[in-house]
C-alpha positions in Angstrom: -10.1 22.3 -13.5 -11.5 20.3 -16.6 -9.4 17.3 -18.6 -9.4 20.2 -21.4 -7.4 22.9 -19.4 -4.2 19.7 -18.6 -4.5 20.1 -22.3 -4.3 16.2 -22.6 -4.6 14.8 -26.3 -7.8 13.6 -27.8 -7.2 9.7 -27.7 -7.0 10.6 -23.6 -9.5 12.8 -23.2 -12.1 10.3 -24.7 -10.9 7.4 -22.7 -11.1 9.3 -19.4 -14.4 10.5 -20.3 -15.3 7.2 -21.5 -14.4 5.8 -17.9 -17.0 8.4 -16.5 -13.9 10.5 -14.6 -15.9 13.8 -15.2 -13.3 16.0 -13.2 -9.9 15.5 -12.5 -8.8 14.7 -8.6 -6.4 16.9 -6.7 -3.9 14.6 -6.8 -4.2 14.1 -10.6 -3.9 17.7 -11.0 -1.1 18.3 -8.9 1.2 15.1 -10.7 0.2 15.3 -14.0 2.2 18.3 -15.1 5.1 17.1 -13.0 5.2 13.7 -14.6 5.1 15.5 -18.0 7.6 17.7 -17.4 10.1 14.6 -16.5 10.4 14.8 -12.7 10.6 11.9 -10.2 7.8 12.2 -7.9 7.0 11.0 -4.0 3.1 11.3 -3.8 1.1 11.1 -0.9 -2.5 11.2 -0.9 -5.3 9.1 0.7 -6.7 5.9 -1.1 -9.5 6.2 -3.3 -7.8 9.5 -4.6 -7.2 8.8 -8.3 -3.5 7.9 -8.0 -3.4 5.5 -10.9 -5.0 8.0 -13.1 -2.1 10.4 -11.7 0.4 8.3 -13.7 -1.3 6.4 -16.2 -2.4 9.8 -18.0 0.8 11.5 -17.9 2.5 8.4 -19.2 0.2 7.4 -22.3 0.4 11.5 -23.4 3.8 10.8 -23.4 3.9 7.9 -25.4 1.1 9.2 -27.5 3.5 12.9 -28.3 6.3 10.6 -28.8 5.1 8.5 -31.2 6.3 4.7 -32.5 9.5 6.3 -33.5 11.2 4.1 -30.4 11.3 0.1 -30.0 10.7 -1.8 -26.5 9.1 -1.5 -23.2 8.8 2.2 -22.3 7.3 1.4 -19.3 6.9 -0.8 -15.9 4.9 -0.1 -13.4 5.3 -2.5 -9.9 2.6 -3.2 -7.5 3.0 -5.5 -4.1 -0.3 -8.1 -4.6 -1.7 -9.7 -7.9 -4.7 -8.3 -7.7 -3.5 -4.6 -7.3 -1.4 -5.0 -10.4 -4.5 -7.1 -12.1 -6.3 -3.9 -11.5 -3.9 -1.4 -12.4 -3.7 -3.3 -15.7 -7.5 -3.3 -16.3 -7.5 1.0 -15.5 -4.3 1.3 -18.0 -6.2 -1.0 -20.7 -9.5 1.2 -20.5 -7.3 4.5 -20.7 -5.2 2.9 -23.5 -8.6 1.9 -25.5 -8.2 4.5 -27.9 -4.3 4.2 -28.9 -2.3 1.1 -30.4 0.1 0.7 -26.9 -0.2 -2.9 -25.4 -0.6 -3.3 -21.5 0.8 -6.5 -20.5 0.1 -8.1 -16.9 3.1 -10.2 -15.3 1.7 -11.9 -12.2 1.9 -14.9 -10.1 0.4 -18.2 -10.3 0.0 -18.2 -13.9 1.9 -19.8 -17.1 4.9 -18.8 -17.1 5.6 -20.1 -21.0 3.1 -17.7 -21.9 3.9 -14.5 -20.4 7.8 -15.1 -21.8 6.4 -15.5 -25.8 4.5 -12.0 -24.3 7.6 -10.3 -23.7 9.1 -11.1 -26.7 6.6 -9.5 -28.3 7.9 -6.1 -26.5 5.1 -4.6 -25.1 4.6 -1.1 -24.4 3.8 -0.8 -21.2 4.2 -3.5 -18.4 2.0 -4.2 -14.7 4.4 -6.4 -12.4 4.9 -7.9 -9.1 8.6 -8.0 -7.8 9.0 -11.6 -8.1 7.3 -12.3 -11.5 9.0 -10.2 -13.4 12.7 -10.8 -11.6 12.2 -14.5 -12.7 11.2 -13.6 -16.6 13.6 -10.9 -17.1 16.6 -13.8 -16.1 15.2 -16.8 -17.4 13.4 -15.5 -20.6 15.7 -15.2 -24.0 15.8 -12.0 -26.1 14.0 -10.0 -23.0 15.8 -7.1 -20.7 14.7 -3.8 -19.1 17.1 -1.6 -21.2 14.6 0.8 -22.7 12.5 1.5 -19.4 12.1 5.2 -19.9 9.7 5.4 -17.1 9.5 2.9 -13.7 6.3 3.5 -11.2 6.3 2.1 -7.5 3.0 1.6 -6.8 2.0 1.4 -3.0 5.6 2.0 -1.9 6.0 2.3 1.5 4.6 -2.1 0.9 7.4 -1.7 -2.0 10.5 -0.6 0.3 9.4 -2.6 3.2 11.8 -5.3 4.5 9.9 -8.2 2.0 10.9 -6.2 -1.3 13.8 -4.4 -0.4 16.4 -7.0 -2.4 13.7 -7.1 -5.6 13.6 -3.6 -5.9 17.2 -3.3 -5.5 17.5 -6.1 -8.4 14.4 -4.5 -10.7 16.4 -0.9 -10.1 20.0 -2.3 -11.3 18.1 -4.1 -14.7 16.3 -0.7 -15.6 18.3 2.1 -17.1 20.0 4.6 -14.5 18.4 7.7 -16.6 14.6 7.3 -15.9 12.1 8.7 -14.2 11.0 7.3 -11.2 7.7 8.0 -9.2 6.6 6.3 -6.1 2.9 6.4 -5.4 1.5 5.6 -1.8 -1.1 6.4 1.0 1.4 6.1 3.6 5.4 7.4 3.7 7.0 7.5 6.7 10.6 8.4 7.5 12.0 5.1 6.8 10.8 5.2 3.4 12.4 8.2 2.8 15.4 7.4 3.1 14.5 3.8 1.1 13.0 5.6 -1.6 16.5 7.4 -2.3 17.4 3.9 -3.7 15.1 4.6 -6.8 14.6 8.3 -7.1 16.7 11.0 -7.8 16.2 14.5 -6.5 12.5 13.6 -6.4 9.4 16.5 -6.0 7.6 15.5 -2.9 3.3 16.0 -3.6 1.2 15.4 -0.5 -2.5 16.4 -0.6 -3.9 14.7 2.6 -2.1 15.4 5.8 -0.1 12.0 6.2 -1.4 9.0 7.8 -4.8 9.9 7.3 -8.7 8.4 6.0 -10.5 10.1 4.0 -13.1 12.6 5.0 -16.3 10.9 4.0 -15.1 7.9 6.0 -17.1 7.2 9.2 -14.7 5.1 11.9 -16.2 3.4 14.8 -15.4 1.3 16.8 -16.9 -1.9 19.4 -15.1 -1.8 22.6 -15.0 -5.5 23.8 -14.3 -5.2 27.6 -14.2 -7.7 29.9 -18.1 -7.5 31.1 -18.8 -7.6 27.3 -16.9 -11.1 27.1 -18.3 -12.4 30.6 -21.8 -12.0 29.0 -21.0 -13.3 25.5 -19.2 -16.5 26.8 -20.9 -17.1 30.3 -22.8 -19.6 29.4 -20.3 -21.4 27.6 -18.2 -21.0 30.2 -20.8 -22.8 32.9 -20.9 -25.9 30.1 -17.1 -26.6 29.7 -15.0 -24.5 32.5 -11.9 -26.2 30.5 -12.3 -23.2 27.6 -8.8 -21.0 26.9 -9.3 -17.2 27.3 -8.3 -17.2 23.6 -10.8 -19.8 22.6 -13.7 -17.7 25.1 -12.5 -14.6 23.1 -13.1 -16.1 19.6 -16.6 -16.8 20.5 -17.2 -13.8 21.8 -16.0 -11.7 18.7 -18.1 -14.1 16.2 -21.4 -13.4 18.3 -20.7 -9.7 18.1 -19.9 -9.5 14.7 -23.0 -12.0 13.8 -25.3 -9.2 15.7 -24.0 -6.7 14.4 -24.4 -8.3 10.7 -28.0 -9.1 12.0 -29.0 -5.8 13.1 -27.8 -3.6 10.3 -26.7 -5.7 7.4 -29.0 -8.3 7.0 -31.6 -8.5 5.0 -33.4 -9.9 1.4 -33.1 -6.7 -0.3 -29.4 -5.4 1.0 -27.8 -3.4 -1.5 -24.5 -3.3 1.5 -21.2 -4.9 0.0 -19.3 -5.5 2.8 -15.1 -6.3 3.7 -14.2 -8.6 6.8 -10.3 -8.3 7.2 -8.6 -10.7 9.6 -5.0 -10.8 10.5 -4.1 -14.5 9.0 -5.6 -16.8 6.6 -6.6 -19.7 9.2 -8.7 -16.8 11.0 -9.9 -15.8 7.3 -11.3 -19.5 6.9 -12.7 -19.9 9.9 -14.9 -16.6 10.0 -16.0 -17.5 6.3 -16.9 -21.3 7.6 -19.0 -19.2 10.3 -20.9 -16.5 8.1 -21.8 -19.8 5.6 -23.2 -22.2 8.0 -25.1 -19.3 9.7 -26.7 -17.7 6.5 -27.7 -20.5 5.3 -31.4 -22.1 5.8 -30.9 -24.8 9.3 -31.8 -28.1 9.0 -34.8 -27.4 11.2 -36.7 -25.5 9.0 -39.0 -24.4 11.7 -36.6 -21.8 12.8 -35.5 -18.9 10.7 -32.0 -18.4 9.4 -30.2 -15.8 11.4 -28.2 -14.1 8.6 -30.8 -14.0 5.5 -29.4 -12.1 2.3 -25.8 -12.6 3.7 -23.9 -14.3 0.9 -19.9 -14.4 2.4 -16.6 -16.0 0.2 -13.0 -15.5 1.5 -10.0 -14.2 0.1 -6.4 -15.0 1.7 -3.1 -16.2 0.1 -3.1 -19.5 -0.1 -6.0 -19.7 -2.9 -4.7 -20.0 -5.9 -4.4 -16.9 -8.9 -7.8 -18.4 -10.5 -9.8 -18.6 -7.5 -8.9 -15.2 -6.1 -9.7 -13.2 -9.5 -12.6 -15.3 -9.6 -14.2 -14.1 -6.2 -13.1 -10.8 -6.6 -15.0 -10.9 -9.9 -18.0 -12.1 -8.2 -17.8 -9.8 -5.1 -17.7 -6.3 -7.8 -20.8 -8.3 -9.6 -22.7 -8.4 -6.5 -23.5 -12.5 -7.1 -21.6 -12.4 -3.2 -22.1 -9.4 -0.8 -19.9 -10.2 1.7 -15.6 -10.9 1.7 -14.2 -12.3 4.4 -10.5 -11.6 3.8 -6.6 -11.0 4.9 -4.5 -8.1 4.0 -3.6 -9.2 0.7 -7.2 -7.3 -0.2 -6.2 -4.1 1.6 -4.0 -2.1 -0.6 -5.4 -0.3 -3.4 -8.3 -2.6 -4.8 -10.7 0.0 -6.2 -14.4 -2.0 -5.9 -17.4 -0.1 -6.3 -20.5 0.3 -3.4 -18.1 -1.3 -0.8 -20.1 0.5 2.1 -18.8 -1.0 5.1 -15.2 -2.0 6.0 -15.4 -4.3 9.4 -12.1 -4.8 11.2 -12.7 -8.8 12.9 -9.0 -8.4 14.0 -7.6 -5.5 15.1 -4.8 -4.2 12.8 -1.0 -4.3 13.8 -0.2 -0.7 13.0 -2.1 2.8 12.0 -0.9 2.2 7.9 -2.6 -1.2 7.9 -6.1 0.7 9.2 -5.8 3.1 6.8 -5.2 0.5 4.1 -7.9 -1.4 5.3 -10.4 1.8 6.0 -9.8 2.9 2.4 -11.4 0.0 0.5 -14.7 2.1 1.4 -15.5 6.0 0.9 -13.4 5.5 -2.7 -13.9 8.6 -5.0 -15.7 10.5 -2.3 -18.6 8.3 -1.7 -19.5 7.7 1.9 -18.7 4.2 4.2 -18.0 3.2 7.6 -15.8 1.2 9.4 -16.3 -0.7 12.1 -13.3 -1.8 14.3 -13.2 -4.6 17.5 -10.9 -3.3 19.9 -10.1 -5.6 23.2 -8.8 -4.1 26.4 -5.0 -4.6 26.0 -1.8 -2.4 25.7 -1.4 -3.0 22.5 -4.2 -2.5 20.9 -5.3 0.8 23.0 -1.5 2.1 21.4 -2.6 1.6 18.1 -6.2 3.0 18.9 -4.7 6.1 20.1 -2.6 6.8 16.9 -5.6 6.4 14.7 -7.4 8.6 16.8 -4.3 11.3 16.8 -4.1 10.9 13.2 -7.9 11.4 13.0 -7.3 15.4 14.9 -4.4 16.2 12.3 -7.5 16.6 9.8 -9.1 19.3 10.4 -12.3 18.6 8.7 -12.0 14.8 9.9 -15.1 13.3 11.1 -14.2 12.0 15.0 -13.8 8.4 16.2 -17.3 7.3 17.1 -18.0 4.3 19.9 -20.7 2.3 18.5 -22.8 0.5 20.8 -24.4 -2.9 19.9 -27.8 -3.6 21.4 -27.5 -6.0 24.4 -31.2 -8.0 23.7 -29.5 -8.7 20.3 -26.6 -10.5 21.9 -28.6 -12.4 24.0 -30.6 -13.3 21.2 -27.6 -14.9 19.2 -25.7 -15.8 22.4 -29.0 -18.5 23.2 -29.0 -19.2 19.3 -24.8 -20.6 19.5 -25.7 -22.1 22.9 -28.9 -23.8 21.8 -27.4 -25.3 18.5 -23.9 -25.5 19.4 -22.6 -23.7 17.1 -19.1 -23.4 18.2 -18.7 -27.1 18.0 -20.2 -27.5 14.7 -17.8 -24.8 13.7 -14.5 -26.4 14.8 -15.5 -29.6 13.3 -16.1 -27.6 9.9 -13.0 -26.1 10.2 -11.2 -29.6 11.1 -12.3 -31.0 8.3 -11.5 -28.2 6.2 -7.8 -28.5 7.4 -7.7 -32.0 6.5 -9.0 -31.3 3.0 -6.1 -28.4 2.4 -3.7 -31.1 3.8 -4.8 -33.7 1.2 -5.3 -31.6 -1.6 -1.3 -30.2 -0.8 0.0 -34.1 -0.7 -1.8 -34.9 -4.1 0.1 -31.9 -5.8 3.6 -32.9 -4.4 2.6 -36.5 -5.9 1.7 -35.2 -9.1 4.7 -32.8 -9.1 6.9 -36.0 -8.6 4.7 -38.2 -11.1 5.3 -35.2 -13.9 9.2 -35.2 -12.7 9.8 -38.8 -13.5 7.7 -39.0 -16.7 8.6 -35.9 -18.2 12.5 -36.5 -16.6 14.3 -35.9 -19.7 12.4 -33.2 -20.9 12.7 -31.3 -17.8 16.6 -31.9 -17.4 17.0 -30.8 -21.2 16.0 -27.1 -20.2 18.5 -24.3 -18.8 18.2 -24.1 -15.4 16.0 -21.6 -13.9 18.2 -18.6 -12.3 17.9 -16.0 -9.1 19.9 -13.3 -7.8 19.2 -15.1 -3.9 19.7 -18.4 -2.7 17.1 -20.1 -0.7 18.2 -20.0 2.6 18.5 -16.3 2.2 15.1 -16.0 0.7 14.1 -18.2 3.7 15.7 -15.5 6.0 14.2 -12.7 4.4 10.5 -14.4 4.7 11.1 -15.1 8.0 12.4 -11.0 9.0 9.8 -10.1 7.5 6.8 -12.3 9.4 8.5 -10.9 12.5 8.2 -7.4 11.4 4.5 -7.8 10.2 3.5 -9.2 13.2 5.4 -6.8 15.3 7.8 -9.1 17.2 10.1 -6.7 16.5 10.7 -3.3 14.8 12.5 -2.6 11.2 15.6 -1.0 13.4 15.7 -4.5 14.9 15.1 -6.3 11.2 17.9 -4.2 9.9 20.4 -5.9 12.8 19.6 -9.3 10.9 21.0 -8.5 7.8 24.6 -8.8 6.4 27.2 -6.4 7.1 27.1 -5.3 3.3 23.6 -4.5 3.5 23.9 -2.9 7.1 26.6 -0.7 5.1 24.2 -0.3 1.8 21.6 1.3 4.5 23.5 3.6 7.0 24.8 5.5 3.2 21.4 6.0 2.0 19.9 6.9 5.5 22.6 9.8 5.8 22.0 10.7 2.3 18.4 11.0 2.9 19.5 13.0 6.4 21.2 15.2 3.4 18.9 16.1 0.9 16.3 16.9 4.5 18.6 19.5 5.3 18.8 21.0 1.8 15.3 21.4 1.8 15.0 22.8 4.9 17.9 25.3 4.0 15.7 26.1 0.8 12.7 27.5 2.8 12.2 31.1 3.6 14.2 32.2 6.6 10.7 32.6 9.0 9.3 29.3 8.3 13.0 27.9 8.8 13.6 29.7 12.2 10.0 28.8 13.6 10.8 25.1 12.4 14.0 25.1 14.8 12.3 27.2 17.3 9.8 24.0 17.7 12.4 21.8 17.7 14.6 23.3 20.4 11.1 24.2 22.6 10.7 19.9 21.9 13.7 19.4 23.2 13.8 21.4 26.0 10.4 20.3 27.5 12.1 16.7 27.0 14.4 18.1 29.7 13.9 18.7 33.6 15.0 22.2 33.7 17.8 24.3 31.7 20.4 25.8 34.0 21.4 30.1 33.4 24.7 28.8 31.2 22.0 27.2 29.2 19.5 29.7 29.1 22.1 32.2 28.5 23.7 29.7 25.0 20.0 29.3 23.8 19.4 33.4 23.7 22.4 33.2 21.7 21.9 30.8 19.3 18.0 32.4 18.9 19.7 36.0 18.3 22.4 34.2 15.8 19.8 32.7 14.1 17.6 35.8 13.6 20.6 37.4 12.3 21.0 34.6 10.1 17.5 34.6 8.9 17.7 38.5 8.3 21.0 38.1 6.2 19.4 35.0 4.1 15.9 37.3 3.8 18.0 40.4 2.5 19.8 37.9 -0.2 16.9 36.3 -1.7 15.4 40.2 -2.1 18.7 40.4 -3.7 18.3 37.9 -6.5 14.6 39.0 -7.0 15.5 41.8 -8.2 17.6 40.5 -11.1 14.6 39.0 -12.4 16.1 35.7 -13.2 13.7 32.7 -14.4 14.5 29.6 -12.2 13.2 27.5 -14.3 15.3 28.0 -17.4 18.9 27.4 -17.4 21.3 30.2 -18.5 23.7 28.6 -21.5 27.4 29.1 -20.8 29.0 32.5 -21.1 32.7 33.2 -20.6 33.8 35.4 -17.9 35.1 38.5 -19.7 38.8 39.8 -18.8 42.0 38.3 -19.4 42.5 36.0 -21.8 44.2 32.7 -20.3 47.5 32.0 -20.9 49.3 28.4 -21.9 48.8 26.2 -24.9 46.2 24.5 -23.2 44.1 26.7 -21.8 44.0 29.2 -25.4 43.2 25.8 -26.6 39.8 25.1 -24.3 38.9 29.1 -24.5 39.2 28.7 -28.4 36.7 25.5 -28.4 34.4 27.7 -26.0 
């Protein structure tokens, strides 16, 4: 299909062409017409798919067909990370170039003076995170979410997780209860589900991929690290100071594979590779990035060469502030650095161009943080490979199996591969740390580094309290600044959430935590999601419904040792009853086909003809009919 058969206006049509989007995706195809049409959407497709042209399309042909007739924000779309919305707002702005609609971005860790005289200005359409915009909308004068005609969860199953779920709940009470709602997302399990029934209402659920899945140009492999691997990485280290941790001996060991496998495939003069480096916290973020700079750069002794030439690394991780992290994503999409060494605050839907290899330095807690992760390469189609450490522990084999279970679901999906790095490299890099003691040089490096962050935090709290008492009455004169949670329970909330991220315990467990009130708010929308499950499954045909329960009940049984004859005999039954069942519901829907009704038009109200009711009231209601 062509951008001329969605029959999209002329203003769109040259801004998508303009962007170089020749075709439109499947998933653009599939949502577009539904967004048009009014619906609430759950969308499920794999990243790199074209799900912010899905809704930023449907909505500006909206606007554009409705004209400046209306006043005020029409709509808000919400994303979890700055730099997701940041980009978001960039794609909206390019589709948006030929039209008069304002895109507005409301982020984090920038002036907060400025983005309120913004919103008085009523802008068409506005990018958010959760927190920015809950503190504008209460503290800013003249400024609501009354007119939100349309509200867009980007990345949702991040949105409904434990962090967000008391934002969203506060961002869905401001905004109008008669919107539209779509929630777009890579991943949606179960849970989410029955979260999303919180925002959406009788929503049409669009899932190209098969869930949980890569895409299919995607290459995984992955480095098995087992025990004879370490032993040979960190003997020699060991034989110098027998005093090393197992975790310290384990560290060393991943940096000298990850600095051969750099060597051996990434590193050269004339590299065209851009390459991700996710780690599971920000100290592990700095440290690797302290690594990859002191080895690609030239040694003091210039007689030797430098072991990672054309590698130019930066970092990315939460504690930078907004500036420096839009900087260095700026500079990684230029190509003035090649390589980001970052946390998961770059793994959800950043769209940056020749990203070829994704390396996985820690593995990932679950299967929806690989995919995450996976998907900041092969965007749009293009080929990349990822590369994933895995150690020899229960965990991490758990979460290895899912990925490769999730990898068989797909059909055409390209198998896990076990790459294999060459052992004459290792040594070569194992001498090279030994000889110039690298490790040591590293933790000093990263002491220091510490030290600085720990300084630089004590001169901002002095400043903060210089600022306070010079600026005291000015600051007092102001209305103070309002939230819908106090501190400790924002506090609480952080602190469920850590434990849920690092998988101390599960969101069952999380759920415990929380007030009775909330325990309440969440067994109601669980059994209404239980609901609405059951009235689709009611609306399929009668085959696909009885093989569904057929599977279910084999499932269950297998679960079991052995059914006894009264069982035997009550699941014969219940097969025969619903056969019958089936049969009955089969012969009903031939039934209604054959009055040739439209069900997608709604008959208008005709009065039943026969006997006139009786009663002053009743004539009364049949005459107003």
């Amino acid at each position: 299909m062509s951008w001329q058969g969605l029959s999209l206006s002329r203003q769109l049509t040259r801004a998508v062409l303009r962007l170089g989007w020749k075709f439109p995706t499947p998933v653009q195809e599939k949502v577009i017409p539904i967004v048009l049409a009014g619906r609430d959407a759950l969308v499920s497709a794999v990243t790199g798919s074209g799900k912010t042209g899905a809704f930023g399309i449907p909505l500006l042909e909206r606007m554009i067909l409705r004209g400046r007739d209306t006043y005020g924000t029409t709509a808000l779309i919400l994303s979890p990370t700055r730099e997701l919305a940041a980009q978001t707002a960039a794609v909206l702005q390019e589709l948006a170039y030929f039209t008069n609609f304002r895109v507005y971005l409301l982020i984090g860790g920038t002036d907060t003076a400025r983005q309120a005289a913004q919103l008085r200005t009523e802008p068409d359409i506005i990018v958010a995170t959760p927190g920015r915009l809950i503190d504008l909308v209460r503290n800013t004068v003249n400024f609501s979410l009354d007119t939100i005609e349309v509200l867009v969860l980007d990345e949702g199953d991040k949105m409904l997780d434990i962090g967000f779920h008391d934002e969203l709940k506060e961002i869905c009470a401001l905004c109008p209860i008669a919107r539209q709602t779509l929630l777009f997302s890579a991943t949606i399990e179960k849970e989410v589900l029955s979260f999303s029934l919180l925002a959406l209402q009788k929503p049409l659920q669009v899932q190209i991929d098969p869930p949980r899945t890569v895409a299919q140009t995607i290459t995984q492999e992955f480095v098995m690290v087992t025990p004879t691997l370490l032993r040979k990485c960190t003997e020699k280290f060991k034989n110098e100071d027998s005093s090393l941790k197992s975790s310290t001996l384990s560290a060393i060991a991943r940096d000298i594979l990850l600095v051969a496998l750099l060597r051996n495939n990434f590193s050269s003069e004339d590299s065209q590779h851009k390459i991700m480096v996710f780690c599971n916290s920000k100290r592990e973020v700095r440290r690797v990035f302290i690594l990859l700079d002191m080895l690609s750069k030239q040694p003091e002794d210039t007689t030797r060469s430098c072991l990672l030439a054309g590698i130019r690394p930066s970092c990315l991780h939460g504690d930078s502030s907004q500036k420096e992290r839009a900087t260095e994503l700026d500079r990684f999409r230029s190509g003035d650095i090649n390589l980001l060494v970052c946390s998961d605050v770059a793994s959800r839907g950043l769209d940056i161009e020749n990203v070829t290899v994704v390396i996985q330095y820690d593995f990932p807690l679950s299967l929806d943080i690989h995919i995450h992760r996976v998907g900041r390469t092969g965007r749009a189609d293009a080929p990349g490979t990822s590369i994933t450490f895995v150690h020899d522990n229960s965990q991490e084999q758990g979460v290895l199996k899912e990925i490769q279970d999730s990898q068989k679901e797909r059909a055409k999906g390209q198998p896990l591969r076990q790459r294999k790095i060459d052992s004459k490299l290792i040594t070569t890099v194992t001498h090279y740390f030994v000889h110039n003691s690298v490790p040591d040089k590293l933790k000093r490096r990263v002491d220091r580094m510490n030290l600085e962050m720990a300084v630089k935090m004590e001169e901002i709290k002095i400043k903060k309290a210089e600022n306070i008492m010079e600026f005291k009455d000015e600051i007092f004169s102001k209305p103070k600044k309002t939230w819908f949670q106090t501190e400790a329970e924002k506090a609480n909330l952080r602190a469920l959430h850590a434990r849920v991220v690092s998988g101390a315990i599960t969101n069952k467990e999380a759920v415990r935590d929380l007030s009775k009130e909330e325990q309440k708010y969440l067994r109601k929308i669980t059994s209404e999601a239980k609901m609405v499950k059951n009235r689709q499954e009611n609306s399929l045909p009668p085959d696909v419904l009885a093989s569904i329960r057929a599977k279910k009940r084999a499932e269950r049984n297998l679960r079991e040792e052995g059914e006894s004859p009264g069982e035997v005999r009550n699941r014969m039954y219940e097969e025969a009853r619903i056969q019958r069942r089936a049969i009955r519901m089969q012969r009903k829907k031939d039934s209604k086909s054959s009055r040739n009704f439209d069900d997608q038009t709604v008959a208008p109200y005709q009065m039943k003809r026969g006997k006139k009711p009786t009663g002053f009231k009743s004539k009364k209601r049949y005459k107003r009919r």
